[in-house]
ZAGUDREN-566493 format. One line per 4 residues: number of its first residue (from 1); their letters; for each residue x, y, z of C-alpha. Coordinates in steps of 0.1 Angstrom, whole numbers, plus 5000, padded with zeros to 4 digits. Each point is the difference from the previous one (the first is absolute). Layout:
! ZAGUDREN-566493
NUM	a	X:Y:Z; ...;
//
This chain:
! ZAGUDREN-566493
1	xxxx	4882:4692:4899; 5030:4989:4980; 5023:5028:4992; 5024:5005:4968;
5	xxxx	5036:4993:5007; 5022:5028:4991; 5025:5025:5010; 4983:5014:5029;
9	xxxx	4994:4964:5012; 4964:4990:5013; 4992:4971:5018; 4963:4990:5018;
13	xxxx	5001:5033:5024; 5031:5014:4996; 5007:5030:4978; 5032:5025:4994;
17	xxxx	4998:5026:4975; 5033:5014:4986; 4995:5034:5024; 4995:4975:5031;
21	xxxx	5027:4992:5022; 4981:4970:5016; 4972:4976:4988; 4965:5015:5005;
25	xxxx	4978:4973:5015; 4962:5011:4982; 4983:4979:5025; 5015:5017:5030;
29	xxxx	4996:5040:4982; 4968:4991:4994; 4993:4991:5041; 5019:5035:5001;
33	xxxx	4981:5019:4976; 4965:4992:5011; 5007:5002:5038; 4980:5029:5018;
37	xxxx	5017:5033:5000; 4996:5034:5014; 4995:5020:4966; 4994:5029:5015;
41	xxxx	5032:5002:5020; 5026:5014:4976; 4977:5027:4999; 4993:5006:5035;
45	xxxx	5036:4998:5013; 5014:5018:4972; 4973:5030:5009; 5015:5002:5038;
49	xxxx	5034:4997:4986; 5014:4965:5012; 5008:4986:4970; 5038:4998:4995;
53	xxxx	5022:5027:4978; 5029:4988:4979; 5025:5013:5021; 5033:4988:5015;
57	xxxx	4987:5010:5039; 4963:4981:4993; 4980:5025:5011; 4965:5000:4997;
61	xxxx	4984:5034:4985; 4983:5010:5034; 5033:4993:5017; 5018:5023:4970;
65	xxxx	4972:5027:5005; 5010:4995:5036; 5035:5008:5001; 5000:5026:4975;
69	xxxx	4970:5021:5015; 5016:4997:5033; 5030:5015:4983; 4987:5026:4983;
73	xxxx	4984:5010:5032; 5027:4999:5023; 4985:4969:5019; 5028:4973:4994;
77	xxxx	5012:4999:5028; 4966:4997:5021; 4990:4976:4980; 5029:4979:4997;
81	xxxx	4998:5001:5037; 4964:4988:5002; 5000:4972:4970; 5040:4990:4993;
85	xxxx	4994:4973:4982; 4985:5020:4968; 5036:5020:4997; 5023:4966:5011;
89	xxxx	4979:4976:4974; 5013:5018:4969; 5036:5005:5011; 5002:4961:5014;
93	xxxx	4986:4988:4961; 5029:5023:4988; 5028:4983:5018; 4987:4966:4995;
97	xxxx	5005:5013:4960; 5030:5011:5000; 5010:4969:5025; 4987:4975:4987;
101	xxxx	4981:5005:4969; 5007:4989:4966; 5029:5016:4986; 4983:5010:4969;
105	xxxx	5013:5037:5003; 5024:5020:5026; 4974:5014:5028; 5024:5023:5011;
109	xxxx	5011:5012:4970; 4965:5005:4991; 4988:5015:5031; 5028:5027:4998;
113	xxxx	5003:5005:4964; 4959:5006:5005; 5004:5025:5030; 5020:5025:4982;
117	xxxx	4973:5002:4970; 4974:5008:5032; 5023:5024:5012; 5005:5018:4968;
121	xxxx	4963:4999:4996; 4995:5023:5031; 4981:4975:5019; 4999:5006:5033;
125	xxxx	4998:4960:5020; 5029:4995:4982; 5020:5030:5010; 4989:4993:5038;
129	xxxx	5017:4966:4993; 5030:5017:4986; 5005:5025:5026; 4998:4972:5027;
133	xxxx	5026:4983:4986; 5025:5029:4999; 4989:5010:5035; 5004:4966:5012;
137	xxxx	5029:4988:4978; 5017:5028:4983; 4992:4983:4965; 4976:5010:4972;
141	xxxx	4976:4978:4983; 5020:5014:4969; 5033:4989:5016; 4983:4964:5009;
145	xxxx	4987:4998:4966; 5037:5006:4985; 5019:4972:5019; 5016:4981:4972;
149	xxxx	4991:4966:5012; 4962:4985:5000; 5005:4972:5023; 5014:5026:5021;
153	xxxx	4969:5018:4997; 4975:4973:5004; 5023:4997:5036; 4994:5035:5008;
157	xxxx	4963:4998:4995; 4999:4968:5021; 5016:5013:5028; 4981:5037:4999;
161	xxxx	4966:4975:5000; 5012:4976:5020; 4990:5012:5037; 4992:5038:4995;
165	xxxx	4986:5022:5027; 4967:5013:5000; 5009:5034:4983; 5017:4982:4974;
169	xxxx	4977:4979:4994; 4976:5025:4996; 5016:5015:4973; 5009:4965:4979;
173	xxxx	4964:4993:5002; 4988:5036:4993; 5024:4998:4966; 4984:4965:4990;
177	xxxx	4966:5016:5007; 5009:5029:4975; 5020:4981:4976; 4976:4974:4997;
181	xxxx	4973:5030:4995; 5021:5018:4974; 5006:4964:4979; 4958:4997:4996;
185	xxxx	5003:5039:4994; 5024:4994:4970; 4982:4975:4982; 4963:5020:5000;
189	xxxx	5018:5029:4985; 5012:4978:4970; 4977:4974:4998; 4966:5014:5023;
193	xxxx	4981:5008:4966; 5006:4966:4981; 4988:4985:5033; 4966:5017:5002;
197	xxxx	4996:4993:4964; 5010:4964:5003; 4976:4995:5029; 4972:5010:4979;
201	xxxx	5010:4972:4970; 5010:4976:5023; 4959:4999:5018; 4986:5007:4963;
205	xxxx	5016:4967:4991; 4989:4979:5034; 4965:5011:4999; 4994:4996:4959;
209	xxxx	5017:4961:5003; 4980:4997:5033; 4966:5008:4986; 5008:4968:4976;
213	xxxx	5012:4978:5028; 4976:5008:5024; 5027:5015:5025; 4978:5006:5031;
217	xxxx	4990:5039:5010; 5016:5001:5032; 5033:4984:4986; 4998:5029:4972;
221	xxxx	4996:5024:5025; 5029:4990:5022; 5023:5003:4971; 4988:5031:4992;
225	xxxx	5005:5008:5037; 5041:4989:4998; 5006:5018:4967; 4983:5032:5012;
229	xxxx	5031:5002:5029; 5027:4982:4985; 5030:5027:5003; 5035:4996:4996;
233	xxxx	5022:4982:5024; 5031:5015:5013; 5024:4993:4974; 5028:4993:5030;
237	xxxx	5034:4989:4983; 5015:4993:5032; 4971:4971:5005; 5008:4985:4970;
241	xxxx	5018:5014:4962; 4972:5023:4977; 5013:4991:4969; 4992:4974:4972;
245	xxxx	5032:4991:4995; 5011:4989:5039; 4962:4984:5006; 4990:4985:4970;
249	xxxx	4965:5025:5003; 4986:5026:4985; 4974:5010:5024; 4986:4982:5032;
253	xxxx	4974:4996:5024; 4998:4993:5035; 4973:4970:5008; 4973:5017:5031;
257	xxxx	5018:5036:4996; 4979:5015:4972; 5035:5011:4984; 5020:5001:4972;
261	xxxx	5032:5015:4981; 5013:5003:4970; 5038:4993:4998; 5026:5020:4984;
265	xxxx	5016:4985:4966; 5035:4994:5003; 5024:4993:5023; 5008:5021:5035;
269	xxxx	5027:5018:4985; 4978:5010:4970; 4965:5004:5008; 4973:5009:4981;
273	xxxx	4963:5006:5002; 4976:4982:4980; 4984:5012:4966; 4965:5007:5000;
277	xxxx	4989:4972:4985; 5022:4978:5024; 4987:5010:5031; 4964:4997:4987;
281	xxxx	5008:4968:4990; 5019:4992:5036; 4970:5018:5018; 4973:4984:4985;
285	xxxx	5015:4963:5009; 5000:5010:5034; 4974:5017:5003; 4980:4966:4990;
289	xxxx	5020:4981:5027; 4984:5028:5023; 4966:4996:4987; 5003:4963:5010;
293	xxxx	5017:4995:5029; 4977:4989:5028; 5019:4998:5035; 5042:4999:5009;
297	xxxx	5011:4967:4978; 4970:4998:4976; 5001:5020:4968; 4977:4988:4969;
301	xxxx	5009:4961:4994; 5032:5003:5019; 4997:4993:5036; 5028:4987:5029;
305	xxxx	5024:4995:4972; 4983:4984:4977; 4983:5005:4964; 5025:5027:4987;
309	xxxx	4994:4988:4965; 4964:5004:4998; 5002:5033:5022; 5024:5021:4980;
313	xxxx	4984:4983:4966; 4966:5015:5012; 5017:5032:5009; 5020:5009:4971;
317	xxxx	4974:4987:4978; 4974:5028:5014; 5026:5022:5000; 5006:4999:4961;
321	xxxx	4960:5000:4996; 5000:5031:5021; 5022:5018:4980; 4991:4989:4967;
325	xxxx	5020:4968:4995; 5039:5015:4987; 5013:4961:5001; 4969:4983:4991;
329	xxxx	4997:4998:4963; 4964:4987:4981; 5004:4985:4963; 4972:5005:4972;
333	xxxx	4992:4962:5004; 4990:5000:5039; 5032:4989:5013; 5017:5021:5026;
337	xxxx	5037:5000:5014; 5015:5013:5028; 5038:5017:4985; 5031:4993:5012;
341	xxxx	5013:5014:5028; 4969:5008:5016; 4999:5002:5035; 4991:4965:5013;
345	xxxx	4995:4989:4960; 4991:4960:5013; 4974:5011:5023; 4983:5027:4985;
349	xxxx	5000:4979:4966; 4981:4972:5019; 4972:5022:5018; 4998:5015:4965;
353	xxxx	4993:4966:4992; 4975:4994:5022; 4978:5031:5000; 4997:4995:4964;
357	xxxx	4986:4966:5005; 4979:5015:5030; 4989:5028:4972; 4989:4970:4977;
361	xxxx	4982:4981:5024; 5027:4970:4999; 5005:5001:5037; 4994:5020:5031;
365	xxxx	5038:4999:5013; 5006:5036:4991; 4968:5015:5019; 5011:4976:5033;
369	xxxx	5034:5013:5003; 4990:5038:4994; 4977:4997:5029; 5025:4976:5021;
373	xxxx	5027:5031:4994; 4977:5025:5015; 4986:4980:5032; 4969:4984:4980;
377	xxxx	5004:4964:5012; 4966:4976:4996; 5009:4965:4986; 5037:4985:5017;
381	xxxx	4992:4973:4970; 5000:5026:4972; 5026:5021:5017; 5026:4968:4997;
385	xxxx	4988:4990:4966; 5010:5036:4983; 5030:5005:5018; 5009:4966:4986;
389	xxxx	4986:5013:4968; 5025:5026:5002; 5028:4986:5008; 4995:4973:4972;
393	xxxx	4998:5025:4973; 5038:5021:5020; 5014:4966:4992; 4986:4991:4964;
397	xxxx	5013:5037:4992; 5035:4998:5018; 5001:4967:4973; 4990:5016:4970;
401	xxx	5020:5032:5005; 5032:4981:5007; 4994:4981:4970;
//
């Protein structure tokens, strides 16, 4: 079909909305989208815990549960012994950050600065960490973590992760383990209500548009499934920075881990949690990216990269029907309008668009890329026309806001 030329620029195939770093290609999302998938597997691995966390060693929860039982126990050693490569995995992923990671933050800094407010908080993993070091070294966390100099301290922490002995790694990996614990810990004591509220809206919303799109059972009840155990992830600042202001984010979620965090507001140095109304906001956006993520790289119309337009337009736009629409404003007349400085205005605006045409019985664009976005595939033909559809109205919308 021939596509309007605007600011983003279509041509025949090729798409890029203004969130999109690189053209999306409908023809080749749609082979993506309608390719056979596991849908029960998110479920099923996230169940036996090997989904990832969203923590700077990459543990899996089974390997976390793992490390920290064995601790608590008095087994670490044994079972260091028997199956290394669970204690050496996190505290290799850890020097590879600090090494040669982005140097979006100071590790070290980070990792010491963090120590010392474990220390304080009586918990015990981090105090065996602690006294190893003063054993081993004479020197305190506290002293590490009040060496003037943070390149200085990212060197430290490279060479303590560098090639450490058994015992040492031991206790590295125990303190990820409980670290990465406590983080998951932190945000269910001040967000753990909004989420279980959230989760209810968030289904409430997929199954009353679903039972006007015709979203297949099964696909209901594997979203239902995901949002049922969607928890919070581990909320790991040495992995990457927690706060709007250093990632651009107010929440996340992990693609294939069934978890999600809401970032602080602010910068590091001034932190702050998130209103209410924020984080149910933040939570139920990614709690709909939960709902609709179907194996590691596929997650409601986005999938290997592409189709991040349509995906967080679909997602947001749920989101505000979830929670009653704050940014989505309806005139007398019939016209609606999404406001400025909405999350994702473009996107949202334009699958505003087309679910009132779908509403109207103009078109069945809408209904298709609802059931696309939660694993429903039937018609490649259909599937390629709305996301066309779509990204015809971004662009005649980009055009007439800029205008």
């Amino acid at each position: 079909m021939e596509h309007a030329q605007s600011s983003p620029t279509l041509d025949q195939r090729r798409v890029r909305g203004q969130y999109e770093s690189t053209q999306t290609d409908t023809a080749f999302l749609t082979r993506e989208l309608v390719a056979p998938q596991d849908l029960g597997r998110l479920v099923e691995e996230f169940d036996i815990g090997v989904t990832p966390l969203r923590d700077v060693g990459e543990m899996v929860s089974a390997q976390r549960d793992v490390i920290l039982n064995s601790y608590e126990h008095g087994t670490s050693t044994r079972i260091a012994a028997k199956y290394p490569e669970l204690f050496i995995q996190p505290v290799t992923k850890l020097h590879e950050r600090v090494v040669d990671g982005e140097q979006d933050q100071t590790i070290g800094h980070n990792f010491f600065v963090n120590a010392t407010g474990f220390l304080n908080a009586g918990l015990p993993w981090a105090h065996q960490l602690n006294n190893l070091f003063q054993t081993r070294n004479g020197y305190s966390l506290y002293d590490l973590a009040r060496v003037g100099s943070t390149p200085r301290k990212d060197q430290l922490l490279a060479h303590i992760t560098d090639t450490p002995d058994s015992e040492m790694t031991v206790a590295i990996a125990t303190y990820l383990a409980g670290r990465s614990r406590e983080g998951e810990r932190y945000l269910t004591q001040e967000y753990g209500h909004i989420l279980e509220q959230t989760k209810a809206e968030a289904f409430a919303i997929t199954n009353e548009i679903g039972s006007s799109t015709g979203l297949r059972i099964d696909m209901l009840e594997r979203a239902a499934k995901q949002l049922h155990r969607t928890t919070f992830g581990s909320f790991d600042h040495l992995m990457r920075p927690v706060t709007s202001h250093n990632s651009g984010s107010d929440g996340d979620y992990r693609i294939g881990s069934l978890r999600l965090e809401v970032q602080f507001e602010g910068h590091m140095r001034s932190a702050r949690v998130r209103t209410t109304a924020e984080a149910h906001h933040i939570i139920a956006h990614e709690l709909q990216h939960a709902g609709s993520a179907q194996a590691e790289g596929r997650c409601g119309l986005q999938a290997n990269g592409q189709g991040l337009e349509a995906n967080e337009g679909m997602t947001e736009y749920l989101a505000q029907l979830s929670i009653g629409s704050p940014d989505i404003t309806h005139f007398p007349d019939g016209r609606s309008q999404v406001n400025a400085g909405a999350f994702y205005r473009v996107p949202v605006f334009a699958m505003l668009s087309l679910h009132e045409q779908f509403k109207l019985g103009k078109n069945h664009h809408f209904a298709t890329l609802f059931n696309a976005y939660h694993g429903d595939t039937r018609s490649a033909p259909q599937l390629e026309q709305a996301l066309d559809a779509f990204y015809d109205t971004d662009a005649n919308i980009t055009r007439l806001l800029t205008h």
